[in-house]
C-alpha positions in Angstrom: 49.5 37.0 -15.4 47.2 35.7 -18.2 49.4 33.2 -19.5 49.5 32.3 -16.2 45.7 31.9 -15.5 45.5 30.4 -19.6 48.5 27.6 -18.2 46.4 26.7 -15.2 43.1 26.3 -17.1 44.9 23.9 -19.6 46.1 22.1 -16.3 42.5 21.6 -15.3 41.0 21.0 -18.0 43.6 17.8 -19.0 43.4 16.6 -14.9 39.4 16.3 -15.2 39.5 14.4 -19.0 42.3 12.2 -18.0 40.1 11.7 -14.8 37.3 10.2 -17.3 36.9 6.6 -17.0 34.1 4.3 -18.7 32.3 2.1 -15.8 30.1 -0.8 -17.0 27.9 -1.9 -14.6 27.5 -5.3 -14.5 23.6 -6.3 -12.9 22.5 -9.9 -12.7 19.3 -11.0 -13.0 17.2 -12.0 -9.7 15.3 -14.7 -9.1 11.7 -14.0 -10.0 9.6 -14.1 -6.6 6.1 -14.5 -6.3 3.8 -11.7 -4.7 0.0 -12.6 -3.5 -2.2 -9.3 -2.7 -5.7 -9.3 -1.5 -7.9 -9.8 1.4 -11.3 -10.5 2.7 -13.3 -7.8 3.7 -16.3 -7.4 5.6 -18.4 -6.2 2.4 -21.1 -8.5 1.1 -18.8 -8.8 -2.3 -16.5 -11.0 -4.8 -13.5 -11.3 -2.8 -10.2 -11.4 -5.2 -6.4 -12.4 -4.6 -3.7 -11.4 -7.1 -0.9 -13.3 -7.6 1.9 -11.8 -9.9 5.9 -12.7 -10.2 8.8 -10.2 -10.7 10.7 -9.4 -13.3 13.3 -7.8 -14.7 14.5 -4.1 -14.2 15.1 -4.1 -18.3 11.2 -5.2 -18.6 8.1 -2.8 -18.6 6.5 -1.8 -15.4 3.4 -4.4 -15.5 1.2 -6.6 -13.6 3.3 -9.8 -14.4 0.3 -12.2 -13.2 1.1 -16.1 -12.2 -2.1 -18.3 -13.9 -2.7 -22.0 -12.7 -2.2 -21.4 -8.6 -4.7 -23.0 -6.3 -6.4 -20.7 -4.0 -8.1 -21.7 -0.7 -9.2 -19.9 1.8 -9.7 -21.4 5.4 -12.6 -19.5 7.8 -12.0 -20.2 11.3 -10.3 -23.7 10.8 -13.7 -24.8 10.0 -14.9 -24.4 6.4 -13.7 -23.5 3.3 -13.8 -21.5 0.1 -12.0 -22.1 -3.4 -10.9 -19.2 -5.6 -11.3 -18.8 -9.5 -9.3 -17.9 -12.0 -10.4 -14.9 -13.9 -7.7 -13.6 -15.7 -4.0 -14.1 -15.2 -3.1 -14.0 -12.2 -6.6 -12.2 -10.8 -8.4 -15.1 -9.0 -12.0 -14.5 -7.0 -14.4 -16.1 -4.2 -17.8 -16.4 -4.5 -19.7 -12.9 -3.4 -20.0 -13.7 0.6 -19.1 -11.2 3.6 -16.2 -11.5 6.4 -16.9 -11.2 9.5 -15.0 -9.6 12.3 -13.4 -11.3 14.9 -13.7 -14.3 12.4 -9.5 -15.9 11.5 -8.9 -16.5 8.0 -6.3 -18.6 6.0 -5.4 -18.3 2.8 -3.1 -21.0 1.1 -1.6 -20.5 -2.3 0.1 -23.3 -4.1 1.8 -22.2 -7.4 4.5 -24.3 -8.7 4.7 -26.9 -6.5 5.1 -24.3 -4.0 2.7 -23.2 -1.3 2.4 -20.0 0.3 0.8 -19.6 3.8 -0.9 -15.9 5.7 -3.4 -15.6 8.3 -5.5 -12.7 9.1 -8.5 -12.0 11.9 -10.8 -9.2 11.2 -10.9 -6.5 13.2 -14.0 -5.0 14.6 -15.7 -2.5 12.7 -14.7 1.5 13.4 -17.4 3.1 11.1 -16.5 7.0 9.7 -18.5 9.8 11.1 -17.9 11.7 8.5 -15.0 13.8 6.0 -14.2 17.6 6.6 -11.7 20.1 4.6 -9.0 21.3 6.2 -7.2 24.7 5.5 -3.8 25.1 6.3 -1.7 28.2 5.3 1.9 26.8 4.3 4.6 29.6 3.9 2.0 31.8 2.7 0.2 30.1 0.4 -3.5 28.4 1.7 -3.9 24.4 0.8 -6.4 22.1 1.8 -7.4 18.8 2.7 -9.6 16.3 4.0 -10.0 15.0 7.3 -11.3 11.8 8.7 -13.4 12.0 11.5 -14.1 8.9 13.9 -14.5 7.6 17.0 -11.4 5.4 18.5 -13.1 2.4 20.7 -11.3 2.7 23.9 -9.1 -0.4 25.3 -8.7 -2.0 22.2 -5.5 -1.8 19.8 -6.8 -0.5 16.6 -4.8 0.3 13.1 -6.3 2.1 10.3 -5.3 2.3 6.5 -6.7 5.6 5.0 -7.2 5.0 0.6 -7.9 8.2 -1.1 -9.3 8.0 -4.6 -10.2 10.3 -7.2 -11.7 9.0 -10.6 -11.3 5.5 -9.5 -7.4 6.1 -9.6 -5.9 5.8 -5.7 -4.0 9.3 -4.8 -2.8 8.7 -1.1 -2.7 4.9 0.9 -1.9 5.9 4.0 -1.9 4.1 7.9 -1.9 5.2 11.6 -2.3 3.4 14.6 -4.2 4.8 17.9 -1.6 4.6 20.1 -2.6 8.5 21.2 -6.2 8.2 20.7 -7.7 5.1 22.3 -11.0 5.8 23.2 -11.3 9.5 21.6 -12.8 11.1 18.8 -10.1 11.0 16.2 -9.6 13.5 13.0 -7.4 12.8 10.8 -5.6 14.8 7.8 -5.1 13.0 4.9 -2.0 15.1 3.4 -2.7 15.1 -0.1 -4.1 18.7 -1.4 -7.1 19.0 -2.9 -6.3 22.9 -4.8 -6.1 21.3 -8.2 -9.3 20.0 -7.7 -12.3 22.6 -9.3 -16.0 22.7 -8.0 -18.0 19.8 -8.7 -15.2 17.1 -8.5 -15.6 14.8 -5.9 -13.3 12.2 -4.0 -13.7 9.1 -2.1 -12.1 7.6 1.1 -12.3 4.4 2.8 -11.2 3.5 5.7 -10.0 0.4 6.9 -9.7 -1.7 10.2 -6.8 -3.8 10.0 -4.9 -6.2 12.1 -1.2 -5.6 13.5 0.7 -7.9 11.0 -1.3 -5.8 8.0 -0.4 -2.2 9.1 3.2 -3.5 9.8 3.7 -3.7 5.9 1.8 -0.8 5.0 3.4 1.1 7.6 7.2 0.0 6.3 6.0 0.6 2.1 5.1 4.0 3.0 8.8 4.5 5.3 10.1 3.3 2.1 8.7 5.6 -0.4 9.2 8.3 2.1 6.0 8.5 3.3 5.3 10.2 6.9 9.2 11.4 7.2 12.5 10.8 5.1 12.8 7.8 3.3 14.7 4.8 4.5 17.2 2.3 2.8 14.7 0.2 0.2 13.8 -3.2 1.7 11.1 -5.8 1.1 7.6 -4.7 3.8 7.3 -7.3 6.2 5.0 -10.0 4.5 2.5 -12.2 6.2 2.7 -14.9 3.6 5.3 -17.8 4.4 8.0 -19.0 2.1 9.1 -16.3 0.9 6.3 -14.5 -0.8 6.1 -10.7 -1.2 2.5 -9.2 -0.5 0.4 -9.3 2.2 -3.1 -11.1 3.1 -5.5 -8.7 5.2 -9.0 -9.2 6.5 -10.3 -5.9 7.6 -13.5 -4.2 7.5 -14.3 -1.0 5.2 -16.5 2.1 5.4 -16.7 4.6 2.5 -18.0 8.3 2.4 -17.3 10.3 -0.9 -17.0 14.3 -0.7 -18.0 16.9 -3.0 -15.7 20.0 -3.8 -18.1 22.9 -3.8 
């Protein structure tokens, strides 16, 4: 019986080496494609637009900026602002506020090719206020903290909810008020806050944005797996025209910072 069991181990053990096999794989390089982030906001502030290219998986994970584009921004068909230069591929407005219900137009030309995305304001949903959340998970207590607003009633809004602590952003999350027009909304931003000791303090803003805008934000967090299971990798749905990656957004802001006692 033990030669038996020694004769089918050898068998196994020469079926799963001769099994081995060396697969190269063979990856081409993709066409570098231009991205274009930024927005107007309804802050009296520097505006900015970044405008970056891809690269290559075998390069390092960096902001790959695109220098020499020309930046113009269109405000309600009617005037018109030109944007800077300021470092590679970081280009900014003069300090001026957007204003809701106002349509804005940003054009990019880089290369002899020019990129086109529109974007109207939103009215203004200021925050009431931010409140911690308890919730006991499988035993164990975590908290977070909750938005809390009031949803005009009749009117499509979407919402993109930053969280930031130390300046660095932790969560980037969106919702829509497809259950809540017209109520008073609180909302549980899902990223806990145990680690956190007395004294720190976070920040959230909250922004109004317009359909086309929470469309992408919606699909980058389905991608990453955010709000359920992720989904097969694809490019959000960009606003910009001619193929850009990115996404243009005019929306309005309000910030409120909490303390950890």
């Amino acid at each position: 019986m033990k030669k038996i069991k020694l004769y089918i181990g050898l068998i196994m053990i020469f079926l799963f080496t001769a099994c081995e096999q060396v697969i190269e794989l063979k990856l081409e390089e993709a066409t570098p494609l231009v991205v274009i982030d930024g927005g107007i906001s309804d802050q009296n502030e520097v505006q900015r637009i970044k405008i970056s290219k891809t690269y290559s998986f075998t390069e390092p994970n960096k902001f790959n900026g695109a220098s020499g584009a020309k930046v113009v921004l269109g405000i309600d068909g009617t005037g018109s602002i030109v944007f800077t230069e300021v470092s590679p591929g970081i280009y900014q407005s003069v300090k001026f506020r957007g204003k809701s219900g106002s349509k804005y137009d940003i054009s990019v030309t880089l290369e002899g090719q020019t990129y086109k995305a529109s974007s109207v304001m939103p009215v203004r949903v200021p925050m009431d206020s931010l409140t911690f959340k308890s919730y006991n998970l499988f035993g164990e207590t975590k908290n977070y903290v909750a938005v809390n607003y009031r949803d005009p009633a009749g009117v499509a809004n979407q919402y993109r909810y930053i969280l930031r602590f130390k300046g660095v952003v932790e969560k980037d999350v969106v919702s829509e008020d497809r259950f809540d027009d017209g109520n008073k909304v609180t909302n549980v931003i899902f990223y806990e806050l145990n680690d956190l000791i007395k004294g720190d303090s976070i920040q959230v803003e909250i922004q109004c944005i317009d359909r086309n805008v929470y469309r992408y934000f919606y699909s980058l967090g389905q991608n990453s797996g955010g709000g359920g299971p992720p989904v097969a990798p694809a490019n959000p749905p960009s606003n910009f025209s001619n193929g850009a990656l990115g996404v243009f957004s005019a929306y309005t802001s309000s910030i409120r910072t909490a303390l950890i006692k």
